[in-house]
C-alpha positions as CSV (number, residue, x, y, z in Angstrom):
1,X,82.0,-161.6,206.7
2,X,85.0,-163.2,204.9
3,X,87.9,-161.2,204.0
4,X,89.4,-163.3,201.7
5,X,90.1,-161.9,198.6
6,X,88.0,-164.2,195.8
7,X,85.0,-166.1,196.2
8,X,86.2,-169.2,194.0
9,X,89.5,-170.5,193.1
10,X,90.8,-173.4,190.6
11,X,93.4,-175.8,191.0
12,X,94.3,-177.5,188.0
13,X,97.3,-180.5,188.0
14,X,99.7,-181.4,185.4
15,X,99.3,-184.5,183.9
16,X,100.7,-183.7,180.2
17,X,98.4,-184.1,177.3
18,X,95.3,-185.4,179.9
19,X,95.6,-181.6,180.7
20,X,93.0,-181.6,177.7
21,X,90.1,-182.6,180.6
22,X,90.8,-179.0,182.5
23,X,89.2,-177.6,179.4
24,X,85.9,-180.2,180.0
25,X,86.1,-179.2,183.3
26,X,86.5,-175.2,182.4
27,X,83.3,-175.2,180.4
28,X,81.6,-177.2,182.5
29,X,82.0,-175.0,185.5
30,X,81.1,-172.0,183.3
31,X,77.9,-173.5,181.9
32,X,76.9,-173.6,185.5
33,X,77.5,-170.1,185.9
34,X,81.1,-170.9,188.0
35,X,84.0,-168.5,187.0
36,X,86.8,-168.9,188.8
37,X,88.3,-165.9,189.7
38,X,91.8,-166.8,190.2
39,X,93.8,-170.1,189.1
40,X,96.6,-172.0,190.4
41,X,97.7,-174.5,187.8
42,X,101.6,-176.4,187.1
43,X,102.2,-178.0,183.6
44,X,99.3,-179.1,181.9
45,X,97.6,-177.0,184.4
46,X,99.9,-173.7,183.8
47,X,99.2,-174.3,179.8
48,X,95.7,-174.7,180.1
49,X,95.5,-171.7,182.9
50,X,97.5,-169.2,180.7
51,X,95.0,-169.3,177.8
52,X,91.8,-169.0,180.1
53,X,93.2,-166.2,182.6
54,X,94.1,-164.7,178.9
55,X,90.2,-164.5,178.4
56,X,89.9,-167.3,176.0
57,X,87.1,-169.4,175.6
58,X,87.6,-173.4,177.0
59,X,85.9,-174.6,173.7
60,X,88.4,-172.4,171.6
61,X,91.2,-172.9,174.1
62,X,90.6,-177.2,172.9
63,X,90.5,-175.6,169.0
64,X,94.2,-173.9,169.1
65,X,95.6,-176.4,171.2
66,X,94.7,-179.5,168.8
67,X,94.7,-177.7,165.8
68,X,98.2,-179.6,164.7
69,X,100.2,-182.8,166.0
70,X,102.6,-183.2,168.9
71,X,105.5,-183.3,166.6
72,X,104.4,-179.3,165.2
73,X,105.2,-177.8,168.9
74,X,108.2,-180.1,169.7
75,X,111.7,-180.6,168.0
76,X,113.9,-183.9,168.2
77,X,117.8,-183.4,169.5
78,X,120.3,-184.8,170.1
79,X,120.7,-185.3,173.7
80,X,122.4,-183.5,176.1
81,X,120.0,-181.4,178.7
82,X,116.6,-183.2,177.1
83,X,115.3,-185.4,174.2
84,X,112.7,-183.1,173.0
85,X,113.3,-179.2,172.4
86,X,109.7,-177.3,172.8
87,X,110.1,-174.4,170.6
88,X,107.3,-175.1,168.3
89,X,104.9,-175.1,171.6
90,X,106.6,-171.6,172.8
91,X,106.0,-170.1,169.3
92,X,102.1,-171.4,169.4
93,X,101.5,-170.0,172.8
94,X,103.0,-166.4,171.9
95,X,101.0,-166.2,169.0
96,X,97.8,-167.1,170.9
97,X,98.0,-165.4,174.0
98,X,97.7,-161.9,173.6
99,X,98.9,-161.0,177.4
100,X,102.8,-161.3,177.2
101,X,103.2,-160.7,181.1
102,X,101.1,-162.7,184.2
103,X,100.1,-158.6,184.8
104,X,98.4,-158.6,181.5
105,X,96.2,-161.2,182.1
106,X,92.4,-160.7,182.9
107,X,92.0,-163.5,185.8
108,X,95.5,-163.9,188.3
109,X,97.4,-166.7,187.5
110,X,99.8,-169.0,189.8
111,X,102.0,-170.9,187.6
112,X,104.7,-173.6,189.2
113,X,108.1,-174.7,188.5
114,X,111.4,-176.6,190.1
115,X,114.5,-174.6,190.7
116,X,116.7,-177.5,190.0
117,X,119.5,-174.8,190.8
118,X,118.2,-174.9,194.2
119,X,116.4,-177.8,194.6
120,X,113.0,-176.2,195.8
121,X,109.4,-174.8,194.0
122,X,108.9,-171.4,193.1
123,X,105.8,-169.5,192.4
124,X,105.2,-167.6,189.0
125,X,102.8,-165.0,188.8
126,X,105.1,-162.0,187.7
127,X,107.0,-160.8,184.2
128,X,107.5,-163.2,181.4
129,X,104.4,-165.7,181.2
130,X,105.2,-167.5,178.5
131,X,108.8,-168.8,179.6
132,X,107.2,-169.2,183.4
133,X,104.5,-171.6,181.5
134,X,107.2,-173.0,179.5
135,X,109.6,-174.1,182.8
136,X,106.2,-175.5,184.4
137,X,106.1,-178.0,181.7
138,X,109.8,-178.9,181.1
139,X,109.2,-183.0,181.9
140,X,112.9,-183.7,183.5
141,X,114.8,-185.8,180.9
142,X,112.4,-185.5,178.2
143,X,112.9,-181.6,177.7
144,X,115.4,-179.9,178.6
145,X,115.0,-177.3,181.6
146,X,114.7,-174.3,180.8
147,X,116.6,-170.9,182.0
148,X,115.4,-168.1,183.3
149,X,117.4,-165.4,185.1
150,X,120.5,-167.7,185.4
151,X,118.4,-170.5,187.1
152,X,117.6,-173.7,185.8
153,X,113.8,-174.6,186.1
154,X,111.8,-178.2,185.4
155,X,108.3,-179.3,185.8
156,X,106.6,-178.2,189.4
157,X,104.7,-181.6,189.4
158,X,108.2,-183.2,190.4
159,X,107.6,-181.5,193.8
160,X,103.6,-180.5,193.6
161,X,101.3,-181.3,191.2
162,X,98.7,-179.9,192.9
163,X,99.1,-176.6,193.9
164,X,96.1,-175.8,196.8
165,X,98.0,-174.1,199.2
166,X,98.2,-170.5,197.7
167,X,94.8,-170.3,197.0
168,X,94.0,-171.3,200.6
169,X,94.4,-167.7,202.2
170,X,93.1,-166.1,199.4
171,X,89.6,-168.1,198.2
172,X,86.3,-168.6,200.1
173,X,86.4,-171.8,198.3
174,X,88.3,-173.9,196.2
175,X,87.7,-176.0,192.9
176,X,90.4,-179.1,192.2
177,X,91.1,-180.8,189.2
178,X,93.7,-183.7,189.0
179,X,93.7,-185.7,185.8
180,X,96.3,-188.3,187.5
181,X,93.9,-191.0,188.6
182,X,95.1,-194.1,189.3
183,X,93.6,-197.6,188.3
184,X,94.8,-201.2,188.0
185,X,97.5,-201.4,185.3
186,X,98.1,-205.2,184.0
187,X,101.2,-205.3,181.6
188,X,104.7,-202.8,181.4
189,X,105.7,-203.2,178.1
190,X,108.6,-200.8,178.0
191,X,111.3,-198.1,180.7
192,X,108.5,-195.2,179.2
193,X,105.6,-196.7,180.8
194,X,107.4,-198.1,184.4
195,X,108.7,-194.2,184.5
196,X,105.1,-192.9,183.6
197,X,103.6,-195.0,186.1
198,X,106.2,-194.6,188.9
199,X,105.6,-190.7,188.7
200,X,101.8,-191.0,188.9
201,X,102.5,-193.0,192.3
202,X,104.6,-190.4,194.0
203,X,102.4,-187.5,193.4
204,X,98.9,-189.3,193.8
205,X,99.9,-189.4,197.9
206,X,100.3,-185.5,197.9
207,X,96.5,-184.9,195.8
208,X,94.8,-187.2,198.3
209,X,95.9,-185.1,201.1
210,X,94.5,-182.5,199.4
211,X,91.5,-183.2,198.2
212,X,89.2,-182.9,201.5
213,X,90.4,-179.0,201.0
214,X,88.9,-178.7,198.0
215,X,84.9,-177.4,197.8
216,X,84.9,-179.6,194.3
217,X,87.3,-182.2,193.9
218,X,86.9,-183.5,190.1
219,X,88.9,-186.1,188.8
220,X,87.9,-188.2,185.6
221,X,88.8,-191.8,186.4
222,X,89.6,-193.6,182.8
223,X,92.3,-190.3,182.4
224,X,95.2,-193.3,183.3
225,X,93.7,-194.8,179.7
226,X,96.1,-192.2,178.2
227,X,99.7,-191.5,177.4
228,X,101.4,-187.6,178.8
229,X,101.9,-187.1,175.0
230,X,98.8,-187.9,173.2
231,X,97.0,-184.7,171.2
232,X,95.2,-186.7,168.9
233,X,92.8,-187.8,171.9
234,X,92.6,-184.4,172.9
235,X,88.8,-184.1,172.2
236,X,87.4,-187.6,173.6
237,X,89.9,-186.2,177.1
238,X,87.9,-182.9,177.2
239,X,84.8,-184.6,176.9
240,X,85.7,-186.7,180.4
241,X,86.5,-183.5,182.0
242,X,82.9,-182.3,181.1
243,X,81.4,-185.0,182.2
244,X,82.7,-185.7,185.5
245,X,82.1,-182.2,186.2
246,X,78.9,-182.1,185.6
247,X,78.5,-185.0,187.6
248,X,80.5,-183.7,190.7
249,X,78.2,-180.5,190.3
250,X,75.1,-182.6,190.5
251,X,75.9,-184.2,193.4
252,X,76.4,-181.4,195.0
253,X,73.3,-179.5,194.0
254,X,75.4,-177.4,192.0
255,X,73.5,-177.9,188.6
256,X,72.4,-174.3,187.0
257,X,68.5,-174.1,187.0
C-alpha cells in the first residue's frame, strides 16, 4: 500500500495574469470530482493557490480577482528597487483570504520565492501567507522585492516555475498546470516583449523536464496570446483553462459519469 501522504497533488506555474487559466483548470478538475489535496504553486500559481487552499470557490476566486483593473492593486513610483509598488494587491488579498497564516489554511500550501540575499529558492508554507504570496510574485525590475525577516525575496519562477519536486514524496499522483506555452512569435515591437519572451524560454526547458512526472499535465496552448499584466482578459483566460482540462481529462478517461 502507498504511504505517501495525499492521493492528489497540484502544481500550478506562474505566468502573471495567464495565472487566470489555473482557475479554469481548478473547476474543471472539481466538476470531475478531483480535489487536490495539497498545492504547490509560485506567482500566479501562489496567488491563485492561496485563495483555493483558503476554501474559496474557483468561479468566485475569478469574481474577486477581476472585480477591478490592474492599476487598483498596483501603484506607480519612482524607481529605485521596482517600477510598480503592489500594495493595492496586498490590501485585496488580506481582505479576501480569511486564513492570515499557511496554518490556517484548509488544504497545505507550498508557496515559492528567490532569496536574492542568497541567491537560492526557498519554500513557504509556514507564518505570514500573505507577504510569502506577495515575494512569490515580485517580477524582478518591475516590483520591487520584497523583505521579509531581513532577506530580500523576488519571484520563484526566476529559478522554478514549476514546482513538482515537493509534491513528489508526498502525492500518489500529481496534477501540472503551466500557462507558459510557447508558439511562433513573428514581430518584437518593443525591450517589454524581447524580456517577456526571453523569460518564457529559460523556464519552458525546466517544465518539459517535468512534465512526464506529472499524472495530468495541462497546458492551454493560445496562453502566449496574452501579456503577464492583462486582467481585463481574465475571463476568456479561465475559460482556456477549463477547456483544456476537460480535454486532458477525456483523454485520459477521466470524464465524471
Amino acid at each position: 500500500m502507498s504511504k505517501k501522504k495525499y492521493k492528489t497533488g497540484i502544481v500550478l506555474s506562474g505566468g502573471g495574469t495567464r495565472g487566470f487559466a489555473h482557475l479554469g483548470a481548478l473547476k474543471a478538475l472539481n466538476d470531475n470530482g478531483i480535489f487536490p489535496e495539497i498545492v504547490s504553486g509560485v506567482s500566479a500559481g501562489a496567488i491563485i493557490g492561496s485563495l483555493y487552499c483558503d476554501g474559496k470557490k474557483p468561479d468566485d476566486i475569478l469574481n474577486i480577482l477581476t472585480k477591478h483593473k490592474i492599476f487598483h492593486y498596483l501603484h506607480f513610483t519612482i524607481p529605485k528597487q521596482g517600477l510598480i509598488e503592489m500594495t493595492g494587491f496586498a490590501k485585496r488579498l488580506n481582505k479576501n483570504l480569511e486564513a492570515k497564516f499557511f496554518e490556517d489554511l484548509e488544504i497545505p500550501l507550498l508557496v515559492f520565492a528567490v532569496d536574492i540575499n542568497n541567491a537560492k529558492l526557498v519554500k513557504f508554507d509556514t507564518g505570514d501567507l500573505v507577504m510569502a504570496v506577495k515575494a512569490s510574485s515580485s517580477i524582478p525590475f518591475l516590483f520591487p522585492p520584497v523583505k521579509i525577516n531581513d532577506i530580500y525575496y523576488s519571484d520563484g519562477g526566476m529559478i522554478e516555475n514549476f514546482p513538482i519536486e515537493p509534491l513528489e514524496e508526498l502525492c500518489e499522483e500529481i496534477i501540472g498546470v503551466n500557462v507558459n506555452p510557447i508558439g511562433y512569435e513573428k514581430n518584437f515591437s518593443n525591450l517589454y516583449q524581447i524580456a517577456e519572451r526571453t523569460f518564457h524560454i529559460i523556464i519552458r526547458t525546466r517544465i518539459i523536464e517535468r512534465r512526464d512526472r506529472c499524472s495530468l499535465f495541462i497546458e492551454p496552448k493560445k496562453l502566449d496570446q496574452y501579456g503577464l499584466m492583462n486582467i481585463s482578459s481574465g475571463n476568456e483566460i479561465y475559460k482556456m483553462g477549463y477547456e483544456e482540462t476537460i480535454r486532458v481529462l477525456r483523454e485520459n478517461n477521466r470524464i465524471k459519469k
